[in-house]
N, C-alpha and C positions, 0 to 999 in steps of 0.2 A: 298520447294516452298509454302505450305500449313501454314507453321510458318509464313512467310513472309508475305502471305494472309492476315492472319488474324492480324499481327501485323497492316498492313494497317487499315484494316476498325477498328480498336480501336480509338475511339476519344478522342487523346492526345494531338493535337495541340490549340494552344489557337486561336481563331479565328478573319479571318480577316475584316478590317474596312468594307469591302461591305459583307462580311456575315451576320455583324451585321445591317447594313443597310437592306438587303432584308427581315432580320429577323423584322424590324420596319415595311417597307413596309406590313408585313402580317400580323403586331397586334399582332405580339408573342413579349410583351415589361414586362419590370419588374414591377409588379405591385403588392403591397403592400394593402390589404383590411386596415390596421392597420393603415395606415396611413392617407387613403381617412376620415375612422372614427374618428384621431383624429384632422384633419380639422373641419370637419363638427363639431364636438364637441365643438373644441375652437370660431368657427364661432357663434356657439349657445351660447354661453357663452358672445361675445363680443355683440350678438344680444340683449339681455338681458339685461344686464348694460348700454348699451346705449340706449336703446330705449323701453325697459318696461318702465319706468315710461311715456312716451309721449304716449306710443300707450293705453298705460289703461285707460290713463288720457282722450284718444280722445272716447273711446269705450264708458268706463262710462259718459262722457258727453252727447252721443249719446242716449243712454239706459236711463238717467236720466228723458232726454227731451222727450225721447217715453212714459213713462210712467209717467211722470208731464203732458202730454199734449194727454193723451190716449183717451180721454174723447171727444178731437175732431176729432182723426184722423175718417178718410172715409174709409169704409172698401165695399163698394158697386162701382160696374163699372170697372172702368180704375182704381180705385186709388189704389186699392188692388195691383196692378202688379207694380205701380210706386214707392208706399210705398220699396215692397220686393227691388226692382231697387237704392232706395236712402238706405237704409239699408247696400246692397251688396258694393256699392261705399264705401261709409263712414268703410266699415270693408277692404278692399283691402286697402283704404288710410291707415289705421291704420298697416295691416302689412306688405305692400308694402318693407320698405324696410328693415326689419328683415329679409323677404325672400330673398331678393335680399343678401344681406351677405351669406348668408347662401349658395345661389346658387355662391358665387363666392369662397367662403370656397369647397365647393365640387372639382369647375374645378380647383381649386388651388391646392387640393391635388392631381390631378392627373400630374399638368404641373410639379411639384417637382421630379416629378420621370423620367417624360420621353414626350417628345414634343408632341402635339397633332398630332393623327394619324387618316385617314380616307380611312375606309378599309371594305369592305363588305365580306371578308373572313372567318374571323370568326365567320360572323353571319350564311355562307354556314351551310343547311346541310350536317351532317356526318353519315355513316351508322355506324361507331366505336363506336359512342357515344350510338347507341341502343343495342351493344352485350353485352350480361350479364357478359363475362369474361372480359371484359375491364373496366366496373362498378364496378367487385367486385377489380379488381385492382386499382380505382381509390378512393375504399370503404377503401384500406387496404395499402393504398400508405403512403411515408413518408409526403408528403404534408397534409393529412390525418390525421396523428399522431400529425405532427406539429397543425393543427388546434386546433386538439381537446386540447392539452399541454396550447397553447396561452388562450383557452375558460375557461381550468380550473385556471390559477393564472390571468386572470382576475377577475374569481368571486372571489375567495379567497382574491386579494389584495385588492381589490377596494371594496371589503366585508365589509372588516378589516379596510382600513384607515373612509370609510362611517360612521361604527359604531365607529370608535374613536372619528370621529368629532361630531356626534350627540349624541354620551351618555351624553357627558356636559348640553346639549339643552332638556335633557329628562323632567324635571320637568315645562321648560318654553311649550313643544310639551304638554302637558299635560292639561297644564293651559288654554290652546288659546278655549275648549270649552266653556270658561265663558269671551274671550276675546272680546271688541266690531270688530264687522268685518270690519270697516274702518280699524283697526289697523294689521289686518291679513298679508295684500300684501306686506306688508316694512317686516317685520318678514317672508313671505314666501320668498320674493324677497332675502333676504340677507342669507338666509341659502341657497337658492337653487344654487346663484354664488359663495359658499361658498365650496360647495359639489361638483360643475363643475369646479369651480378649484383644489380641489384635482386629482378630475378624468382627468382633460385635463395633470395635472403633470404625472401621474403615465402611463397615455398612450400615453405620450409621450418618456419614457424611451421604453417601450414595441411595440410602431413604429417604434426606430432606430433597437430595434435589427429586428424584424422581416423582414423590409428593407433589413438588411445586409445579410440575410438569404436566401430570397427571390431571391436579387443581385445573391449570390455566386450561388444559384439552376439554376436561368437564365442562367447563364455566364458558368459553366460547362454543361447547356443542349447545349448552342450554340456548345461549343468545334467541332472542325473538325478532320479529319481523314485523314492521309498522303495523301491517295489516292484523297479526296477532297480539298486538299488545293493544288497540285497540279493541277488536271483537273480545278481551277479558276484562277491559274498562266496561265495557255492553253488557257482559254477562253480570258480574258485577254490581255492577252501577243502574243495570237499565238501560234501555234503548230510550235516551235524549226527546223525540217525540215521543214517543209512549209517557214516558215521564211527564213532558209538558203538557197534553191530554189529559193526566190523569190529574195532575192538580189546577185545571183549566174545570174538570168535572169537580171538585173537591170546591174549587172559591165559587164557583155558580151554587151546587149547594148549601155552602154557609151564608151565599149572599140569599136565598131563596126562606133559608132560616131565620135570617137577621132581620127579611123586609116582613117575615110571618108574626113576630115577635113584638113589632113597633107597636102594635094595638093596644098592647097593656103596659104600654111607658105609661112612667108619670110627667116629664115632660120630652121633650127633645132643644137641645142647646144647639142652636148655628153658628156660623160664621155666615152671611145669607148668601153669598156664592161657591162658599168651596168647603165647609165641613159641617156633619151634623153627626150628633152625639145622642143616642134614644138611653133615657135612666129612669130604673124605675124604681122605688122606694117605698114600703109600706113600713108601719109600726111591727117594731121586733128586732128587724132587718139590723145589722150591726151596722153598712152604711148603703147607698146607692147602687145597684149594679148596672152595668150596662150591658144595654143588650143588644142594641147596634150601632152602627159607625161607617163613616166613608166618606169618600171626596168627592167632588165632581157630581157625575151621573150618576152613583150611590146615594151621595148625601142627596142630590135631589130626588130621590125614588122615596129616601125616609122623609121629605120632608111631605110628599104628598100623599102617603100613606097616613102620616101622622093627622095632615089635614084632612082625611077623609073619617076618619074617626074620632075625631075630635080631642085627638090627644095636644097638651099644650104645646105653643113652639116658642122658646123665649132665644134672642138675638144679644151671644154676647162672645166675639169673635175671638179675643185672649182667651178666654175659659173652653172652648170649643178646641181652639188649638191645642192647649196644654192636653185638654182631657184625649185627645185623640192618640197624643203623640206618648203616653204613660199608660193606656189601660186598655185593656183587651175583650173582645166581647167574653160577656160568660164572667168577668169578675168584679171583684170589688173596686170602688174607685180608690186611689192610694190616701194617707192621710192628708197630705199636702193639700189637698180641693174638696177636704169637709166642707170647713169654711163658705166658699163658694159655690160650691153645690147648694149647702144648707140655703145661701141667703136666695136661689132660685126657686127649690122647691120650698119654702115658707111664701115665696112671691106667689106662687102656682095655687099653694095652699089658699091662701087668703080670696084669693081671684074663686076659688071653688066656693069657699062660704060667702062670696056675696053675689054669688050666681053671675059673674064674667067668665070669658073665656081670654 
């Protein structure tokens, strides 16, 4: 029993769709720092090439004209504070929307992973998080090792490709202290999307895996446990006897219905051992309905209900079968058994107007 135990709480099962769900509801989602960084990265990159030459071009315009025309600015009262005022504008215009990339490079790495979630759970404190023995596990975890692996063949690669691409550029790197400084920005501008393009290539091979990595650590911490993947079948679904109880209470009912009901048939059809079929028919009615039915020990409860009230009982065992196996209490009988129904209750009919039963 102790095998068994423990075989249960082993989390072997792969886990179900609202596992994973409640798992998002709580901010426990797969999340990749590697990734987020090589967004923000390529967003920096695209920021740059598109919109360095405009926002320098508007700064130094700015800057040109403060100090072409320093000579008159007011630095006495109010003007001092409208000065800093038109300064701050004029630099927000300029990087207004390099930020704005940049801020949509961020939420974008994160919608890539996993849907936006809003969750104050996470930000709970935790008393675990202050025990030394869960730090130093957290210190000496594989998550931990993996970091540190990812930190080191980043420097190394992005080391290595850096200094391949700039050894070439060493004599021109060199040169640029005797270079006029107009000519500086285009030479710094074109080596530095030069350098963020290497780096956005090489992290982005080093995001897929880590992604993949990260996935598989999620997706086996999710795993559930026989025992858990049952008790959410339970939750669920119901607890199996409760279940069987309640529609053990639910057919005693309709069957307490159905024998209520017999008294105002207009006949009842057998099979005289094993089906009976209570149909009751009045003028208007567009055909028969039935209003009880059963096998066995049912059909014989309708059959003695019907004989204690003197409802008709006519024996015709193909028609009792069909009707059984095709209509439901509470409905119409389908077209197919007009016909046969009809040529009963006309039988029934007749038998009343010559005072038989």
């Amino acid at each position: 029993m102790a095998e068994e135990a423990g075989d249960e709480s082993e989390k072997t099962e792969d886990p179900t769709q609202k596992h994973l769900d409640d798992a998002l509801k709580r901010g426990d989602v797969v999340k990749s720092q590697e990734v987020n960084t090589w967004f923000i990265i390529a967003g920096a990159t695209l920021a740059i090439s598109a919109f360095a030459s405009s926002s320098s071009a508007s700064l130094s315009t700015m800057l040109r004209g403060l100090i072409a025309n320093s000579y008159q600015i007011k630095m006495d009262g109010p003007a001092l504070p409208g000065l800093f005022h038109k300064i701050g504008v004029e630099m927000l215009a300029a990087i207004a929307l390099p930020f704005l990339v940049l801020m949509l490079a961020a939420l974008a790495g994160n919608l890539v992973q996993h849907r936006l979630v809003f969750t104050f759970e996470t930000m709970a404190p935790k008393l675990s998080k202050l025990s030394p023995v869960a730090g130093l596990k957290r210190l000496f975890s594989l998550q931990a090792v993996a970091n540190l692996a990812k930190g080191l063949i980043k420097i190394l690669v992005l080391g290595a490709v850096l200094a391949a691409l700039m050894w070439p550029e060493r004599e021109r790197m060199m040169a640029l202290v005797r270079t006029d400084p107009g000519a500086l920005m285009p030479f710094i501008k074109t080596q530095t999307l030069k350098m963020l393009g290497a780096v956005v290539a090489m992290l982005a091979v080093l995001a897929v895996g880590d992604y993949v990595f990260q996935y598989r650590r999620w997706y086996e911490k999710q795993k559930m446990s026989l025992r858990e993947v049952k008790e959410e079948f339970r939750n669920q679904e119901g607890d199996p006897t409760i279940k069987g109880k309640l529609r053990q209470m639910r057919q005693a009912r309709m069957r307490k219905r159905m024998i209520a009901a017999v008294p105002k048939a207009t006949v009842v059809i057998t099979n005289p051992t094993h089906y009976a079929i209570a149909l009751q028919y009045e003028r208007g009615m567009e055909a028969p309905l039935c209003l009880a039915k059963g096998v066995d020990a049912l059909a014989l409860k309708i059959r003695e209900v019907a004989t204690e009230h003197a409802v008709p009982i006519v024996e015709n065992p193909p028609l009792a079968r069909a009707l059984h196996a095709t209509v439901e209490v509470d409905q119409m009988i389908p077209p197919e058994h007009y016909k046969a129904v009809a040529e009963v209750i006309g039988y029934v009919m007749k038998l009343r107007r010559t005072g038989l039963r």
